[in-house]
C-alpha positions as CSV (number, residue, x, y, z in Angstrom):
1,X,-22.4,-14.2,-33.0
2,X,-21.0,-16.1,-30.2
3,X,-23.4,-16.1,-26.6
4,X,-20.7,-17.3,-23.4
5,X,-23.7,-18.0,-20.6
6,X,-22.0,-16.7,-17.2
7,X,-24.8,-15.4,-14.8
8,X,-22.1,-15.4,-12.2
9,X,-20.4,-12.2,-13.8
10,X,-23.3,-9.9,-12.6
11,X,-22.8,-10.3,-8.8
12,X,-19.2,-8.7,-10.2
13,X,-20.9,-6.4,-12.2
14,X,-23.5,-5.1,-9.9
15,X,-21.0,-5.0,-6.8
16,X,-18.9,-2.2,-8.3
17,X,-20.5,0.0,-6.3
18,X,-20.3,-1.6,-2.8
19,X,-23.4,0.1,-1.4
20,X,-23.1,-0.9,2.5
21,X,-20.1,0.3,2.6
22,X,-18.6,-2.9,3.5
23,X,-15.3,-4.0,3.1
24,X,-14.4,-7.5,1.9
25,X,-11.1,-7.6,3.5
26,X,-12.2,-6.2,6.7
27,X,-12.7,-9.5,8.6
28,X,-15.0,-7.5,11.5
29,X,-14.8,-9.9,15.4
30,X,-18.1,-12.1,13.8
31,X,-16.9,-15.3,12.4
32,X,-20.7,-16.3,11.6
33,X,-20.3,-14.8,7.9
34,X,-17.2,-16.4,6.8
35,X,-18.3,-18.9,4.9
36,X,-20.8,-16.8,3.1
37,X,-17.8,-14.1,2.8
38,X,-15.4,-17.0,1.6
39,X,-12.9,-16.2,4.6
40,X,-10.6,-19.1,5.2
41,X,-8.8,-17.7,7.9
42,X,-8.4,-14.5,10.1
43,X,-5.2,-14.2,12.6
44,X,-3.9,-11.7,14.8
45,X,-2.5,-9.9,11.4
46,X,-3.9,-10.9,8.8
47,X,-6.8,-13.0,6.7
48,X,-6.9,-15.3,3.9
49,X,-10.2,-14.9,1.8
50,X,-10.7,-16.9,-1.7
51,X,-11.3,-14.5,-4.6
52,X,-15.1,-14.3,-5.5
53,X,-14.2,-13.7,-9.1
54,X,-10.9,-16.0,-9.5
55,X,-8.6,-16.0,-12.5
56,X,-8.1,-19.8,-11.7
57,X,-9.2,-22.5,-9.5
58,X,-7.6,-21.9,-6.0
59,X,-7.2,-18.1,-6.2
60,X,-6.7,-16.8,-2.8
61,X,-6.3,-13.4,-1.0
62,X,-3.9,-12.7,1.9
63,X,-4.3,-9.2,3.3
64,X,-3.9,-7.1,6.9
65,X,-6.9,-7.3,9.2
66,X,-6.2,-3.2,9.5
67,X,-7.7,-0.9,6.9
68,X,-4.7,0.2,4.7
69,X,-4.2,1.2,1.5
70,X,-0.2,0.1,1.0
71,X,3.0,-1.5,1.9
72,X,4.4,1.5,4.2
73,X,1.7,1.5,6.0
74,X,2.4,-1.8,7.7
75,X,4.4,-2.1,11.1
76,X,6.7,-4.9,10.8
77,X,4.9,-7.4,12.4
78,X,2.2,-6.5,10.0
79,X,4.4,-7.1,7.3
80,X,6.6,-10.1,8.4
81,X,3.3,-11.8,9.6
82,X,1.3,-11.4,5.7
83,X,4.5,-12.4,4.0
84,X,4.0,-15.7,6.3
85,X,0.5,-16.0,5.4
86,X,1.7,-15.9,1.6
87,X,4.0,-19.1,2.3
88,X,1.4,-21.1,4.5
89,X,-0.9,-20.6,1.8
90,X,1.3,-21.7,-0.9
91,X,2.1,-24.3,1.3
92,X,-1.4,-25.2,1.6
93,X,-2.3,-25.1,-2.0
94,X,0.6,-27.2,-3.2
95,X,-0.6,-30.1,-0.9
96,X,-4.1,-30.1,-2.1
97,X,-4.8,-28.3,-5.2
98,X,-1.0,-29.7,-6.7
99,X,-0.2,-26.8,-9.1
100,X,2.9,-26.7,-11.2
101,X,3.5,-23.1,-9.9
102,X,1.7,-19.6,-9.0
103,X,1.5,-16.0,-9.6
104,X,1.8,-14.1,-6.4
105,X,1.4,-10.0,-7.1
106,X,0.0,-7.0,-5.1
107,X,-1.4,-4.3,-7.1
108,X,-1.1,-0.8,-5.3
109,X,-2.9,2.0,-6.7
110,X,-6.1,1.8,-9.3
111,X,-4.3,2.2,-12.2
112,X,-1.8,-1.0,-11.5
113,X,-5.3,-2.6,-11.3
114,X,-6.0,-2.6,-7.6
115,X,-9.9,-3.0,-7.6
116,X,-9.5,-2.4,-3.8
117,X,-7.1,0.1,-3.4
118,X,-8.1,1.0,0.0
119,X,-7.1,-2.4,1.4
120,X,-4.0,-3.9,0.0
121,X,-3.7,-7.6,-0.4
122,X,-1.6,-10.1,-2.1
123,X,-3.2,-12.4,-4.9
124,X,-2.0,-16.1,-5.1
125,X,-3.3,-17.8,-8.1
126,X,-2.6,-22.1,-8.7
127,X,-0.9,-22.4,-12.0
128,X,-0.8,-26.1,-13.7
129,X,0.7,-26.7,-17.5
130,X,-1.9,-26.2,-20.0
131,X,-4.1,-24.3,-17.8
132,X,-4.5,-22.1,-20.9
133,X,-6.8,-24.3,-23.2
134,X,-8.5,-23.4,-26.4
135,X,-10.9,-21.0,-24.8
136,X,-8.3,-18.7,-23.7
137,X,-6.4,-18.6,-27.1
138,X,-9.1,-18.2,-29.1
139,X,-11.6,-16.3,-27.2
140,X,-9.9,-14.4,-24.4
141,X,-11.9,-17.2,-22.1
142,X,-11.3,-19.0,-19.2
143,X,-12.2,-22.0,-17.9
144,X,-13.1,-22.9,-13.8
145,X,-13.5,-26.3,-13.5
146,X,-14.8,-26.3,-9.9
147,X,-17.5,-24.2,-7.9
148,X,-16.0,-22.2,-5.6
149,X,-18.3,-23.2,-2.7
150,X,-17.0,-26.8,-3.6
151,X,-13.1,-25.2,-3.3
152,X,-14.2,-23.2,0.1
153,X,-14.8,-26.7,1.5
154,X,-12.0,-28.3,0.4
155,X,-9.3,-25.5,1.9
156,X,-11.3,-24.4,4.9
157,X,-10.0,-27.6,7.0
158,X,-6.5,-26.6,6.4
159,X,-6.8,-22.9,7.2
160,X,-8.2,-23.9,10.8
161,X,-4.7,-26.0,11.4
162,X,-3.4,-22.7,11.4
């Protein structure tokens, strides 16, 4: 029997049912919690929040301050203004964090995997070669070399040149 130790996978676990009725991607006029939130930046338009439960190192969020579930619900400032969000951050990430390249999606509707489906957002995840090590061939497992506090630090100072 193989044991993977990862304590971490409960807050995920027990906050499938989000019983405040709080929305993560809701940034709210406080700035106080954004650190504890993991919000790097809030505009006009939009936010950029790091994902509590990333697929890699450097996996960020980019959604509307507004509460909407899609694409066509967007004006075109909206829109224009989180498709410049996506590129900063890129930007961002390719000057510190140095990845070879990234996956950028948006998944719309539950069954496309939106585990948010009443607030869209983007998802912009680092990818360097070999990223995939032994633990994710053999054992559907990956590997996150850094604490995400420790990555909240690092980005935070480049979100406020914003």
């Amino acid at each position: 029997m193989k044991n993977l130790w990862a304590p971490w996978r409960m807050t995920y676990i027990l906050s499938a049912d989000n019983k405040d009725g709080e929305c993560i991607f809701c940034p709210g006029p406080n700035r106080d919690r954004d650190e504890e939130r993991l919000i790097l930046y809030v505009g006009e338009y939009s936010m950029v929040i790091m994902n509590k439960f990333p697929y890699n190192n450097g996996h960020l969020l980019v959604a509307p301050n507004r509460h909407v579930p899609g694409l066509s619900h967007l004006t075109d400032t909206e829109s224009l203004d989180i498709i410049k969000k996506v590129q900063k951050t890129i930007e961002i990430l390719k000057s510190h964090m140095n990845p070879d390249g990234f996956n950028v999606g948006l998944n719309l509707g539950r069954v496309a995997g939106a585990g948010m489906e009443e607030h869209m957002h983007f998802h912009i995840v680092p990818r360097w070669n070999g990223d995939t090590n032994f633990m994710t061939v053999f054992d559907d497992v990956r590997v996150i070399p850094q604490h995400i506090k420790e990555t909240y630090k690092q980005l935070r100072p480049y979100f406020e040149k914003i």
